[in-house]
MIDO-307666 format. One record per residue (C-alpha): x, y, z; residue in three letters. Coordinates in steps of 0.5 Angstrom, whole numbers, plus 500, padded with zeros to 3 digits. Layout:
<rs>
+-----+-----+-----+-------+
!  c1 !  c2 !  c3 ! kelum !
+-----+-----+-----+-------+
!   X !   Y !   Z !   Ala !
...
+-----+-----+-----+-------+
</rs>
This chain:
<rs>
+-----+-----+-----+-------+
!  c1 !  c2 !  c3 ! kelum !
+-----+-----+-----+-------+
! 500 ! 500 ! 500 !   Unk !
! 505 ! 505 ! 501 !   Unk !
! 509 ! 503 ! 495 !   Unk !
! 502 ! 505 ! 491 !   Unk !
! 501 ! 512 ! 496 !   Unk !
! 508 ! 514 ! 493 !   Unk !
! 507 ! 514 ! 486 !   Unk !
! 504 ! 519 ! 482 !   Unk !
! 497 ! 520 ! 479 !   Unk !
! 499 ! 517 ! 472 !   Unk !
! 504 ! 511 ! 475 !   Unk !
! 497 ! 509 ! 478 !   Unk !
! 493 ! 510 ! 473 !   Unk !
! 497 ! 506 ! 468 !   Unk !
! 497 ! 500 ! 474 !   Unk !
! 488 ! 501 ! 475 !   Unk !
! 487 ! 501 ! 467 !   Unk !
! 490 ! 494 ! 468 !   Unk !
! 486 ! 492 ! 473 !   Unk !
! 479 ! 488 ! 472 !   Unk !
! 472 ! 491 ! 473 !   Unk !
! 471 ! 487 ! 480 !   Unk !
! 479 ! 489 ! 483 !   Unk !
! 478 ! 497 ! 481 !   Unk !
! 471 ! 497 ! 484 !   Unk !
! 476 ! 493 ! 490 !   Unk !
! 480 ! 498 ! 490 !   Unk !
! 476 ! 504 ! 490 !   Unk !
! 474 ! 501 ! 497 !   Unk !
! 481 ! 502 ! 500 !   Unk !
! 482 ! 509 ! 501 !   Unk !
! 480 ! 516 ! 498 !   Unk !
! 486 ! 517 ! 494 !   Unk !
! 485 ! 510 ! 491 !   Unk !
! 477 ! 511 ! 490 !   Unk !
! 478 ! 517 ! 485 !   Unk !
! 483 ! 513 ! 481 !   Unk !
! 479 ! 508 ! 481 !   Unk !
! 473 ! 511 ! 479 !   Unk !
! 475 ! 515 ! 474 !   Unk !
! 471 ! 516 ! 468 !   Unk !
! 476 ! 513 ! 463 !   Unk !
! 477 ! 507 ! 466 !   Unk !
! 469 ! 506 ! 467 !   Unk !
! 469 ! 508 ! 459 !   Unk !
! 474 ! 501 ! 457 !   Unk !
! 471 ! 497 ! 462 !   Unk !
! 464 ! 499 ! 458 !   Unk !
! 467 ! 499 ! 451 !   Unk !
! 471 ! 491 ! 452 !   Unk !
! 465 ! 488 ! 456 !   Unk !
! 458 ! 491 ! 453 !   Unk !
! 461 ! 495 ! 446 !   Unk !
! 458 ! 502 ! 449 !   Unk !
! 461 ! 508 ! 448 !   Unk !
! 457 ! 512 ! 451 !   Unk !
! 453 ! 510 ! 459 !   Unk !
! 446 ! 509 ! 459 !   Unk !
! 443 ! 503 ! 461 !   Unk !
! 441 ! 497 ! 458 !   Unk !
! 434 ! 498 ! 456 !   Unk !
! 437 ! 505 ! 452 !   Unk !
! 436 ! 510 ! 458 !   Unk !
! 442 ! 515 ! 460 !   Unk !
! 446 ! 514 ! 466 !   Unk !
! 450 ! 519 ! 470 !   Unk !
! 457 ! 516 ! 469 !   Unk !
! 460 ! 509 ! 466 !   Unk !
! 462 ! 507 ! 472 !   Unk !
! 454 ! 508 ! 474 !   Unk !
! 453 ! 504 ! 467 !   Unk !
! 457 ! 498 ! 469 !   Unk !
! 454 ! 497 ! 476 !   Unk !
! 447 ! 498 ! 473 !   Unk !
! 448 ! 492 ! 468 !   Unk !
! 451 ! 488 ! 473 !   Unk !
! 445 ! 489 ! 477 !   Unk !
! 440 ! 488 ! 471 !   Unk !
! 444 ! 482 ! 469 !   Unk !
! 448 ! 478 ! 477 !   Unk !
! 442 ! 472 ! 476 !   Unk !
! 446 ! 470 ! 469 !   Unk !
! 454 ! 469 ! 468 !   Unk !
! 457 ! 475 ! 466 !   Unk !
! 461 ! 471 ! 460 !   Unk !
! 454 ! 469 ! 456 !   Unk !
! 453 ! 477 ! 458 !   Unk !
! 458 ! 480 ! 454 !   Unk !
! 457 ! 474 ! 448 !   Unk !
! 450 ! 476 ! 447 !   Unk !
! 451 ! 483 ! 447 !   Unk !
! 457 ! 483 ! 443 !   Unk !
! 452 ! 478 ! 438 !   Unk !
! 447 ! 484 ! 438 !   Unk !
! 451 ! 489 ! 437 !   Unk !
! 455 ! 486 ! 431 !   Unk !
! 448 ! 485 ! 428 !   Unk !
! 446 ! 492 ! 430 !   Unk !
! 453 ! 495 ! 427 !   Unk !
! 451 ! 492 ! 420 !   Unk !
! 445 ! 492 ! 420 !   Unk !
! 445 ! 501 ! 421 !   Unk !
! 451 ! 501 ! 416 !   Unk !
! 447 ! 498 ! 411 !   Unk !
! 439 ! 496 ! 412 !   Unk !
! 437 ! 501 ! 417 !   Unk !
! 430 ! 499 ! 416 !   Unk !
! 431 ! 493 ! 419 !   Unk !
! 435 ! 495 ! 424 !   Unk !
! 429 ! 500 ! 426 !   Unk !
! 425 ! 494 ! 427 !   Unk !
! 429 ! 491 ! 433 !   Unk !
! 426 ! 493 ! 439 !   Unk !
! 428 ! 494 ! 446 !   Unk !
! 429 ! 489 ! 451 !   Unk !
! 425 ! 485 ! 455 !   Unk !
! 424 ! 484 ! 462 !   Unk !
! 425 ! 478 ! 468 !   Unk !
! 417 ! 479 ! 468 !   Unk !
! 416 ! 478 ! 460 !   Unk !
! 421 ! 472 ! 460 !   Unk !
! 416 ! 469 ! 466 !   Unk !
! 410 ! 471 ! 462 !   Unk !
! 413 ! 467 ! 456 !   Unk !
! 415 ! 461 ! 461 !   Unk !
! 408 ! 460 ! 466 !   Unk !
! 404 ! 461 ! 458 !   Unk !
! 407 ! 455 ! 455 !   Unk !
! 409 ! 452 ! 461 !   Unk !
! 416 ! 452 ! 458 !   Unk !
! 423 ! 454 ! 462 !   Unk !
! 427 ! 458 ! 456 !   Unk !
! 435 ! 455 ! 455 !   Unk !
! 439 ! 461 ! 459 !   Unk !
! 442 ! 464 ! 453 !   Unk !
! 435 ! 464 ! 451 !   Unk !
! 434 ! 469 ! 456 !   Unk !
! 439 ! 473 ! 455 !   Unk !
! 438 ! 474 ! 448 !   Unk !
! 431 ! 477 ! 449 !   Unk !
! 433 ! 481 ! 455 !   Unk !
! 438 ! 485 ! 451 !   Unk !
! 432 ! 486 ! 445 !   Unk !
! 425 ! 483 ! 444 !   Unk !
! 425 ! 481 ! 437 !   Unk !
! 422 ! 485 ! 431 !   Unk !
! 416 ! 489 ! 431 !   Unk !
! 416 ! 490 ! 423 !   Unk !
! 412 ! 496 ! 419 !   Unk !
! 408 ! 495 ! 414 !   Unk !
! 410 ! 501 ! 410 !   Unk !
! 416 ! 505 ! 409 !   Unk !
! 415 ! 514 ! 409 !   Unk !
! 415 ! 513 ! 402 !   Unk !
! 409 ! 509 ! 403 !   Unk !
! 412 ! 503 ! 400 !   Unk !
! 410 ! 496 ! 402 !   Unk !
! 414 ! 493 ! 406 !   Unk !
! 410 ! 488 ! 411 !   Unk !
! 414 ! 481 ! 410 !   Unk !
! 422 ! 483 ! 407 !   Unk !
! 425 ! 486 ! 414 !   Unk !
! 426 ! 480 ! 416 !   Unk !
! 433 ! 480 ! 421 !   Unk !
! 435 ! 472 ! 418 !   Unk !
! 433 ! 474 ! 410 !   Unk !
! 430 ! 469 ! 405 !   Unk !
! 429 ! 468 ! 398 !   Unk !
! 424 ! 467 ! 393 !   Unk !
! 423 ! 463 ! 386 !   Unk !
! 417 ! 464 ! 382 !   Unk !
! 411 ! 465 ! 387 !   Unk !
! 415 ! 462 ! 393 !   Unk !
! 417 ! 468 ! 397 !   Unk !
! 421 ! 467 ! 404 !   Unk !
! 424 ! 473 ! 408 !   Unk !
! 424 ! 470 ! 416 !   Unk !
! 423 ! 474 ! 422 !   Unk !
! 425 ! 474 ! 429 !   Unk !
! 419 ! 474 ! 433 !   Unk !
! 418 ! 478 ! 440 !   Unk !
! 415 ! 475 ! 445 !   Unk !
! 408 ! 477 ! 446 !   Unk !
! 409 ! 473 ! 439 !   Unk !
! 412 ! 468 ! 441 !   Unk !
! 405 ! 465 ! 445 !   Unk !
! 401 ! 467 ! 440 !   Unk !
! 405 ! 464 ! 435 !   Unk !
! 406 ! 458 ! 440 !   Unk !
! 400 ! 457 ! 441 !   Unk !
! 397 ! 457 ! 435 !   Unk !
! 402 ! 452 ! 432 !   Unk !
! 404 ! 447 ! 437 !   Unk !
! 397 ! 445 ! 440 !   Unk !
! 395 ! 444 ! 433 !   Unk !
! 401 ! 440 ! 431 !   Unk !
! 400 ! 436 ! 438 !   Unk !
! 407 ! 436 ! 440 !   Unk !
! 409 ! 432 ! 446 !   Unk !
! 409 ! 436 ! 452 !   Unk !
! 416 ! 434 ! 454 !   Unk !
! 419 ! 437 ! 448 !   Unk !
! 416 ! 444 ! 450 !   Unk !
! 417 ! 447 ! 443 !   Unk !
! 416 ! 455 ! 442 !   Unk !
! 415 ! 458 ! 436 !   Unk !
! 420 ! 464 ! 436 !   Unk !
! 422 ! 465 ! 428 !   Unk !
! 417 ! 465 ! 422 !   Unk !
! 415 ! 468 ! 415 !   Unk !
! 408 ! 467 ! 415 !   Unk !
! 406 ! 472 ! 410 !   Unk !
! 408 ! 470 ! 404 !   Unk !
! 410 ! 462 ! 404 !   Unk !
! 410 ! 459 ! 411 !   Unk !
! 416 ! 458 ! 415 !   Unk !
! 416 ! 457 ! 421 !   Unk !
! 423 ! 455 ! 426 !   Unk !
! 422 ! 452 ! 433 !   Unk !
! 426 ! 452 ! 439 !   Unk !
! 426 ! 446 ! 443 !   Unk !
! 426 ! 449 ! 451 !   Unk !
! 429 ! 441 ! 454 !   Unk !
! 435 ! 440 ! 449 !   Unk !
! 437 ! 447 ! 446 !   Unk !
! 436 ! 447 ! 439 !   Unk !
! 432 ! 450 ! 434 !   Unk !
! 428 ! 446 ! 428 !   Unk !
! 425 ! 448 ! 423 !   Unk !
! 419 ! 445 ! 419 !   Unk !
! 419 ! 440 ! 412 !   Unk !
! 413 ! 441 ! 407 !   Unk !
! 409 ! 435 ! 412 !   Unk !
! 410 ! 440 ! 419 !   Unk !
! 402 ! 441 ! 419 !   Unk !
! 402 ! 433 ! 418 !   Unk !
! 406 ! 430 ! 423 !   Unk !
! 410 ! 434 ! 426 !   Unk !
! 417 ! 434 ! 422 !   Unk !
! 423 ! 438 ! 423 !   Unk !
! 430 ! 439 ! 421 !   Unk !
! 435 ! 441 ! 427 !   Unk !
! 438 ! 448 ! 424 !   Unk !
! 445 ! 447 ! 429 !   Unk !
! 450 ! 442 ! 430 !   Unk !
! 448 ! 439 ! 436 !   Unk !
! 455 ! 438 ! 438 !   Unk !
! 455 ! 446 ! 439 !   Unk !
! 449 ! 446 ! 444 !   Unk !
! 452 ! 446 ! 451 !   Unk !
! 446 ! 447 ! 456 !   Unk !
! 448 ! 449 ! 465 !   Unk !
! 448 ! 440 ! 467 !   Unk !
! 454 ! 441 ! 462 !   Unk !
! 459 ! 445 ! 463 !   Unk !
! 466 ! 443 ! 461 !   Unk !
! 467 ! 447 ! 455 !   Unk !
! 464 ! 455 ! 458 !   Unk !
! 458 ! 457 ! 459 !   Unk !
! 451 ! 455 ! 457 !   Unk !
! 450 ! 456 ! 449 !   Unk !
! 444 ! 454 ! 446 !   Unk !
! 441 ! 454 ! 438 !   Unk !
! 439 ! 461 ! 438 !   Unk !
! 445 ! 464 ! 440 !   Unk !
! 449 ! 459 ! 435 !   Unk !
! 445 ! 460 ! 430 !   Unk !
! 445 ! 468 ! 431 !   Unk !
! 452 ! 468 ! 432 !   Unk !
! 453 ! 466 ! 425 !   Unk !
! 448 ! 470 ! 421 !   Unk !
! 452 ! 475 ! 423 !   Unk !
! 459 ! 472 ! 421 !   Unk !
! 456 ! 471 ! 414 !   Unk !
! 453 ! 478 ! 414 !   Unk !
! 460 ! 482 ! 416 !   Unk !
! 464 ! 476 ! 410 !   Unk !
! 459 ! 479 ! 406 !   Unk !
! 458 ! 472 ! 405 !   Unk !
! 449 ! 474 ! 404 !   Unk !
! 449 ! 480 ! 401 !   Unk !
! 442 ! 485 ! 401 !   Unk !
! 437 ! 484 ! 395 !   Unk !
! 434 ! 490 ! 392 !   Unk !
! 428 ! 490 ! 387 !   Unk !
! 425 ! 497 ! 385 !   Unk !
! 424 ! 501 ! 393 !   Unk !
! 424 ! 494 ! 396 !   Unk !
! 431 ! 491 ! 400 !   Unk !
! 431 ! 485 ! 404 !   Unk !
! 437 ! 480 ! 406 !   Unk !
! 438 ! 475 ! 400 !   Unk !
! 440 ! 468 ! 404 !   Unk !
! 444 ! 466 ! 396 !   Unk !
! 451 ! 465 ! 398 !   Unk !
! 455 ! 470 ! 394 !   Unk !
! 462 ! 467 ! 395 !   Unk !
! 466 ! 461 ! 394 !   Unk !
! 467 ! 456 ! 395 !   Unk !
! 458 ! 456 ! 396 !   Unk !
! 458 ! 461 ! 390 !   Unk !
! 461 ! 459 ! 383 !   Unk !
! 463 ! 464 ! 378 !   Unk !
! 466 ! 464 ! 370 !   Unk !
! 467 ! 468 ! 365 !   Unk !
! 467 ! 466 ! 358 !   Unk !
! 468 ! 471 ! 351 !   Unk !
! 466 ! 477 ! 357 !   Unk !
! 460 ! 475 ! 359 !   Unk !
! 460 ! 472 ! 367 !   Unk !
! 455 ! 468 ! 370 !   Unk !
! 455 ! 467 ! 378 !   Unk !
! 451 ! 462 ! 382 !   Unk !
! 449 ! 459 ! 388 !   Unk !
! 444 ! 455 ! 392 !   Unk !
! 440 ! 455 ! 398 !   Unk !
! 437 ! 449 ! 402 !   Unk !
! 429 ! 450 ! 402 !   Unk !
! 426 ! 446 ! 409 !   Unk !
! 419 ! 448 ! 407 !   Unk !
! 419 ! 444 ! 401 !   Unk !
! 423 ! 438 ! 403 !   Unk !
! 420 ! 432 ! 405 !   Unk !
! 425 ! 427 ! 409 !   Unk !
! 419 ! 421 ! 408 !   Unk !
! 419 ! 422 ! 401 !   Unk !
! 425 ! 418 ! 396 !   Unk !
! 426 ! 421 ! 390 !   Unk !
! 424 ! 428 ! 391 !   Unk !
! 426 ! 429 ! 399 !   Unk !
! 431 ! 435 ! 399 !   Unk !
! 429 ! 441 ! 395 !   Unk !
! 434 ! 446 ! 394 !   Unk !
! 433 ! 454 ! 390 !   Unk !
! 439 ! 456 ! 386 !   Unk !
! 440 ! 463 ! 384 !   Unk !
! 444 ! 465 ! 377 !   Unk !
! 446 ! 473 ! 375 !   Unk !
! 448 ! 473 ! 368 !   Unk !
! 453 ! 479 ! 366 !   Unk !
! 457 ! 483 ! 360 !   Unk !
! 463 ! 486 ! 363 !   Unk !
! 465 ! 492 ! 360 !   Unk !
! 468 ! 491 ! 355 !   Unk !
! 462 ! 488 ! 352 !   Unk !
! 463 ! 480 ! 349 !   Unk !
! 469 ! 478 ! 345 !   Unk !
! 468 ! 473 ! 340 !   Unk !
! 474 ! 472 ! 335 !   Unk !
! 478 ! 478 ! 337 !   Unk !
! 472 ! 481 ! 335 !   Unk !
! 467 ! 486 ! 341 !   Unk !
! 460 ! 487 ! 342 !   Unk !
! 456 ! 491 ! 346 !   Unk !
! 452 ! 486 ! 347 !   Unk !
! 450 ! 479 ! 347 !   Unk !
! 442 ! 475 ! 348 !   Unk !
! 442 ! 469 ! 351 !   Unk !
! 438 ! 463 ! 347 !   Unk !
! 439 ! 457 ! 350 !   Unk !
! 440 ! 453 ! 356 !   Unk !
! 444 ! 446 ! 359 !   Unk !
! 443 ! 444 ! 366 !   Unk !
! 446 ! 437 ! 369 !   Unk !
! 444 ! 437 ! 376 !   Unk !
! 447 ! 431 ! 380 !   Unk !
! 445 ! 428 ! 387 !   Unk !
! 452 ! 425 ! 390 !   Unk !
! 456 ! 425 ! 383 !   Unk !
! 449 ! 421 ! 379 !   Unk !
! 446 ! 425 ! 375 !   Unk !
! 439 ! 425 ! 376 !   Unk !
! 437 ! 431 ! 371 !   Unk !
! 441 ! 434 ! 364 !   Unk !
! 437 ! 440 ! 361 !   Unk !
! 436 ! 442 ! 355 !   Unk !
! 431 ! 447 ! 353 !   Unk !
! 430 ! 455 ! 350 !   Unk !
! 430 ! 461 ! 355 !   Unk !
! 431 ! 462 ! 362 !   Unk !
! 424 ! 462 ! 366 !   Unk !
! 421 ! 464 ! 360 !   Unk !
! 425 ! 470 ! 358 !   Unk !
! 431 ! 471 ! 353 !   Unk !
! 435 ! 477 ! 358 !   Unk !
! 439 ! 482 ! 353 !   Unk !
! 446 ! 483 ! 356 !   Unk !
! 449 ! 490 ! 356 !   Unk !
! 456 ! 491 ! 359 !   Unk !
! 452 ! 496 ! 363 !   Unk !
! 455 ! 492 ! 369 !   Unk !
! 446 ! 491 ! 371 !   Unk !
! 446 ! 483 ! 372 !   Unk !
! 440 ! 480 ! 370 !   Unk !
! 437 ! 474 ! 376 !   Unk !
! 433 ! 468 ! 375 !   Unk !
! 431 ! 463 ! 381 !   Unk !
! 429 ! 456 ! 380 !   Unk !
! 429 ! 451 ! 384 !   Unk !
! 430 ! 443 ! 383 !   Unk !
! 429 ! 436 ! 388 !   Unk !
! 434 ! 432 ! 390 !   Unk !
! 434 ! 424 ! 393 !   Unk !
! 440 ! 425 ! 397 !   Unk !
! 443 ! 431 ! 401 !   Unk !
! 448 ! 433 ! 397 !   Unk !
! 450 ! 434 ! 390 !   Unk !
! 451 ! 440 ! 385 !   Unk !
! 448 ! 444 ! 378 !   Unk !
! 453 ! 446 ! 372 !   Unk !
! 452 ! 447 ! 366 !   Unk !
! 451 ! 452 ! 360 !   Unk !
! 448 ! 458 ! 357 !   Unk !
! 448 ! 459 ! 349 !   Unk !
! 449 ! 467 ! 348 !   Unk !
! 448 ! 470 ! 340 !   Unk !
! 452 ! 477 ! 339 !   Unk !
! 448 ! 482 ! 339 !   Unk !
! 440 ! 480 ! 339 !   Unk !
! 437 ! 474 ! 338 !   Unk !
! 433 ! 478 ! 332 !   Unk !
! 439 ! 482 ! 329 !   Unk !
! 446 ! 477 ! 331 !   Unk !
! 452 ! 479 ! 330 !   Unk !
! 455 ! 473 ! 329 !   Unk !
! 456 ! 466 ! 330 !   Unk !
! 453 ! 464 ! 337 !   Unk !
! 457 ! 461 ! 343 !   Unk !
! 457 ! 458 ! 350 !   Unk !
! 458 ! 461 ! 356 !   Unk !
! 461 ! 456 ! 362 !   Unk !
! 456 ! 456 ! 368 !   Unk !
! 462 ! 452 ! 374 !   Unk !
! 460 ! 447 ! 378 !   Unk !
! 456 ! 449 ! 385 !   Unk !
! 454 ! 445 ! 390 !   Unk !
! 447 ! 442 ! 394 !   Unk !
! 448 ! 441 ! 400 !   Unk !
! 445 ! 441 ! 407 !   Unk !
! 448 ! 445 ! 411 !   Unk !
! 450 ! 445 ! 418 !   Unk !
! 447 ! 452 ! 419 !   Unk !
! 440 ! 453 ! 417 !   Unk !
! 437 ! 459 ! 416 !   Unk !
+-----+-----+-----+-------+
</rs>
């Protein structure tokens, strides 16, 4: 003690910045002199930055408090029934999905609300007769799902694309999945679970959906931790696919490997890695924008350029519409090619074009390296899209069935210089590379 009473005001603020929150809130106990360098505003700020990404001091429901060190104290006050650890994953979860979310889909981010309480944790509980997995709670203590406008302030339609998760679409078939709050959760738990009849020792509770447009509806299993979602016979006995490794779950009777985790915040967690790889990318379509669940890199997405002309294509796995009962047509999967002119238009026996129109397409799909389709036909989807090296792609959905969990689309597209009305020279192929079907081991 008398070594530290000797040293000077920096010297022992180097040392208190060192400190953990727990020993600096020690020694500010010991003296007067001690308690102001401990209590300084900057060492408060890091420890409330490091452990809780804030940068300015308000409480976790958003409010201002006085100080950070006033912060802290609140936020382990608000949170001492849960272990810090899981605390400080969780917000730092949400507050890295927030983060791209503001810089990138503020319209998504405007949909997340705030916090839920111990006693709406409680109400969810004693209304299911469910005991939520711990990280669980957590997730919900720090935002309570999303509560989605139907309009944006142009007036534009916006009910059913702000998901948080995203989705996908192909012909009429539009997914964009949601998180749901937790007044939702019981509605939607009710309305579902009873009807699929469950057993009651499963304690299934609905906590993600898009229902608007085509149905997809993902369950948390409260006994053992992991999220499922439904297959096309959901309504008719109840099949599910579990969305996370179940190797990854850890509940509070198993504790060796850290704290508890269950599949929500596994499942959260990755999103939101795929979002900052730039893995899933946004769609855009006039004034709508929505999270696209295609891959958008390698090795999930292939690209190829042939003669200028690049074409990209990936592949989503599509629950709702698989049948694991089903033989030849079990796994269903989307896939998605963007078609485009580089700028230096299409180059054909030394020869450039500003632009090329696609005449003709060849598929071969294989399940387990056995083709089980080879495409040929005019047209994608009934168009012949005009490619102009405009840098614009033009992008068609399908979707194909699979007997197995695995397999691949490659492929071609026969393109003519110029139009197809008006060619400009012989036509030509354009290589769409190999890209794989396959059941994920996250699903979204």
């Amino acid at each position: 003690m008398a070594s530290l009473e000797g040293l000077g005001d920096l010297a022992l603020h180097v040392i208190v910045s060192k400190l953990s929150p727990k020993d600096a809130a020690v020694l500010a106990c010991v003296n007067k002199r001690l308690r102001l360098s401990a209590s300084e505003e900057i060492i408060w700020l890091n420890f409330c930055f490091q452990d809780l990404d804030l940068s300015s001091p308000q409480d976790p429901f958003g409010n201002p408090t006085p100080s950070f060190k006033a912060t802290y104290q609140i936020w382990r006050e608000v949170f001492g029934m849960y272990p810090w650890s899981l605390v400080k994953r969780v917000k730092r979860c949400w507050g890295s999905l927030k983060n791209w979310m503001a810089v990138n889909f503020p319209e998504v981010g405007n949909t997340l609300r705030k916090g839920a309480s111990e006693a709406d944790i409680k109400e969810v509980e004693d209304s299911l007769g469910v005991k939520l997995p711990i990280s669980t709670k957590v997730l919900y203590r720090l935002c309570d799902g999303q509560g989605i406008k139907s309009k944006n302030s142009s007036g534009t339609e916006l009910r059913g694309t702000l998901g948080l998760i995203g989705g996908y679409s192909f012909y009429d078939h539009l997914v964009n999945v949601r998180l749901l709050p937790l007044s939702q959760v019981i509605k939607k738990t009710k309305e579902f679970v009873r009807h699929l009849g469950f057993s009651s020792r499963s304690r299934y509770i609905v906590v993600a959906a898009s229902t608007t447009y085509s149905e997809k509806l993902f369950f948390l299993n409260c006994t053992n931790g992991q999220l499922y979602v439904g297959t096309r016979n959901l309504s008719t006995d109840g099949e599910m696919i579990p969305c996370v490794p179940s190797t990854l779950i850890r509940s509070v009777h198993d504790l060796d490997n850290g704290e508890p985790q269950d599949a929500m915040l596994l499942w959260l967690e990755e999103h939101s890695r795929r979002l900052h790889s730039g893995l899933i990318h946004l769609r855009e379509e006039g004034q709508i924008r929505s999270i696209n669940l295609f891959p958008e890199a390698p090795p999930f997405c292939s690209t190829a350029v042939t003669h200028g002309v690049q074409i990209r294509a990936s592949a989503v796995f599509v629950p709702e519409l698989s049948d694991l009962q089903e033989e030849s047509e079990k796994y269903w999967f989307a896939y998605s090619v963007r078609m485009s002119l580089l700028k230096e238009g299409c180059i054909l026996n030394g020869m450039s074009f500003n632009s090329c129109q696609l005449y003709w397409r060849h598929w071969v799909i294989r399940a387990s390296d056995v083709v089980v389709s080879d495409v040929n036909g005019e047209a994608v989807i009934g168009k012949y899209p005009l490619l102009c090296p405009d840098g614009k792609e033009f992008v068609y959905e399908s979707c194909t069935p699979l007997p197995s969990s695995s397999g691949s689309i490659e492929g071609s597209f026969t393109f003519v210089p110029g139009r197809l009305t008006n060619p400009k020279s012989s036509q030509f192929d354009v290589q769409v590379a190999k890209f794989p079907l396959q059941l994920p081991d996250y699903i979204f």
